[in-house]
C-alpha positions, 0 to 999 in steps of 0.5 A, spaced: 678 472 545 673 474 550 669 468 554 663 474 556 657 472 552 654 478 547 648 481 547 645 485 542 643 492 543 635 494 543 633 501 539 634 506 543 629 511 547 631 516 542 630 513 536 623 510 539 621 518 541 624 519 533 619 513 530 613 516 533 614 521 532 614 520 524 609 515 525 605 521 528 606 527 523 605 521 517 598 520 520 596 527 522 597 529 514 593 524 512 588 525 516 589 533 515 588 531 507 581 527 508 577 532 513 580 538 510 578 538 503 572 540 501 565 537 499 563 535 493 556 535 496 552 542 496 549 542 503 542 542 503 538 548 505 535 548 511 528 551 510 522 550 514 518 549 508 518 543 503 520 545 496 514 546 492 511 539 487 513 540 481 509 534 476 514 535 471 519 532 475 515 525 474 516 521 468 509 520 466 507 513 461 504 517 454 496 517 453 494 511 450 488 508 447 483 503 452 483 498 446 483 489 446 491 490 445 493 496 449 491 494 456 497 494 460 499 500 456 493 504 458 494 501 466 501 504 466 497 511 463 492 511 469 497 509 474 501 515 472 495 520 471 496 524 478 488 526 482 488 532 478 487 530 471 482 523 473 476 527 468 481 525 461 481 517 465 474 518 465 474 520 458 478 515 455 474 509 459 467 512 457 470 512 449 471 505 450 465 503 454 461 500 446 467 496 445 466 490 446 473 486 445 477 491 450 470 489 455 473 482 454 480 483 454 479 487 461 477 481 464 481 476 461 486 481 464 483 481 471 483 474 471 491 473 470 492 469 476 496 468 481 496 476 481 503 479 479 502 485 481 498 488 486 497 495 483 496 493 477 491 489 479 487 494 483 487 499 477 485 494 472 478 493 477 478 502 477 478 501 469 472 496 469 468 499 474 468 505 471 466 502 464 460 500 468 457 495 463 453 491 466 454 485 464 461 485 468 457 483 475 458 476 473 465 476 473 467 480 478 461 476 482 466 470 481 473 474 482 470 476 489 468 469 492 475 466 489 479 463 495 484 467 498 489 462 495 488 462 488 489 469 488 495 471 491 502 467 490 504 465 497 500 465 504 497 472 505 494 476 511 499 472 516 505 473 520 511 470 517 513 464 521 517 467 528 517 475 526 513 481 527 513 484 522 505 487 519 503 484 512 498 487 508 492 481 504 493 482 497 488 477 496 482 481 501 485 488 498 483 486 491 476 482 494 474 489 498 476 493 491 472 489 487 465 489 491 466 496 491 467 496 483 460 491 482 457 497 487 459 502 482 455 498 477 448 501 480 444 495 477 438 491 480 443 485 480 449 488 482 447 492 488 443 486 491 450 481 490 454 487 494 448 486 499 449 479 499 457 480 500 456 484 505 452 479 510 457 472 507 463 473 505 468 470 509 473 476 510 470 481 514 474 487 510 471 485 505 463 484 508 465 492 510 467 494 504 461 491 500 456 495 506 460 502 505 459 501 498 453 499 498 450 506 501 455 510 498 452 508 491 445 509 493 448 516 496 447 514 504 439 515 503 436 512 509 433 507 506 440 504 503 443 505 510 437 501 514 438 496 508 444 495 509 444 495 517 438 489 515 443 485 511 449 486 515 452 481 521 448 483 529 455 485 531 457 489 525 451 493 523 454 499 528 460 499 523 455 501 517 455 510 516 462 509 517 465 516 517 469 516 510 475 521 509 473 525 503 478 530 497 474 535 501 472 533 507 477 538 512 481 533 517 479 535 524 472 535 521 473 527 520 477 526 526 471 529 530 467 524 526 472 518 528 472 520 535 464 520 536 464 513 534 468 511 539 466 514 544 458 511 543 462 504 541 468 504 545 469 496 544 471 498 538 477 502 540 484 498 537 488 496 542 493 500 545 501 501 541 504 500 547 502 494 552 506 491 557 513 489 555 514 481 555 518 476 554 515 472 548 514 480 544 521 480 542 521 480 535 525 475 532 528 475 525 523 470 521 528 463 520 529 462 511 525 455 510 528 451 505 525 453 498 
């Protein structure tokens, strides 16, 4: 019997070469089956033109009466009825302008607070603008001159704690949508809280939209546009007469307008996109608070 110890012999550099060879072409078949079979998506065409909108595509809510038990029904109609077909909303709110207990209903709904949803809310103020029953001015007074904080669930119009990220004032838009509805009232009273509203509301937003309103019920007359110069804040009164972008208004027309403005009110140019970088802009994604 043999002292020497015993080593046990490794593969061979045949059998390696063989194994890689193996592992190899396994790896090239299944890379083969993957990318050559075909797609089962249809490329798309490449066409420099959009296809055309088709408005049958766009599930529509069925037309539905404006009465005291039909007002989300009748929102969802509105909300759904494309620019084209605005004159059967009008109808529709026309015929229910005598009824008193959808009147009621339209601002108990207005008043559902904190808001829930921010276009539902808006098409609501459309709706009771358009019944223009006098008697609305008083609540929609109020709705305007509730706080922000009553309106809207949560903090509005304020970066998020430690983020970059834009915020829309839920509470302002409402506000700014209201006045202009009180506005299209076009009553003695209403007219002349959409005046006072211009000078003293707490958000600027909403003191312009007031003075926009104002002229543009009164047709931009300049006795409306010297009233509301009249009525608006010193620093504010160049921003009455404001170019509006109109359905037929062409869009170099009312570039040309915008451009004007800021060459007699530079001070009024928004700042530019793209300041100097600096440490403290890095965006930084906003800490979760403990509910």
């Amino acid at each position: 019997m043999s002292d020497r110890p015993t080593h046990k012999r490794g593969p061979t550099p045949a059998f390696i070469v063989a194994r890689a060879l193996v592992a190899a072409g396994v790896a090239g078949y299944l890379l083969g089956s993957r990318f050559g079979r075909r797609s089962a998506v249809a490329p798309s065409p490449l066409t420099p033109t959009p296809p055309a909108f088709d408005p049958a595509m766009i599930r529509r809510a069925p037309p539905a009466p404006l009465d005291a038990h039909s007002i989300d029904a009748f929102v969802c109609w509105v909300a759904g009825t494309p620019v084209s077909d605005t004159q059967s909303v009008r109808d529709a709110v026309a015929a229910a302008r005598a009824d008193d207990d959808a009147a009621r209903a339209l601002i108990a709904s207005l008043f559902e607070l904190p808001v829930r949803d921010l276009g539902r809310h808006q098409v609501l103020l459309s709706i009771i603008g358009e019944m223009r029953r006098p008697e609305f001015a008083e609540p929609l007074v109020r709705f305007i001159g509730l706080p922000p904080y009553s309106m809207v669930r949560g903090a509005s119009g304020g970066p998020a704690y430690d983020s970059c990220i834009s915020y829309l004032d839920a509470a302002e838009v409402l506000q700014a949508r209201a006045v202009e509805m009180l506005a299209h009232l076009v009553t003695a009273e209403a007219l002349q809280a959409v005046l006072s509203f211009g000078s003293n509301h707490e958000s600027r937003a909403v003191r312009l939209a007031a003075l926009d309103a104002y002229t543009f019920n009164s047709d931009d007359s300049p006795e409306a546009l010297a009233r509301a110069r009249a009525a608006a804040r010193p620093d504010e009164a160049r921003l009455v007469g404001l170019p509006r972008r109109t359905r037929d208004s062409h869009p170099s027309d009312f570039d040309a307008q915008v451009a004007a403005f800021y060459e007699r009110h530079p001070e009024e140019r928004p700042p530019a996109p793209h300041a100097p970088f600096r440490r403290s802009d890095v965006c930084r994604p906003a800490l979760r608070r403990p509910r």
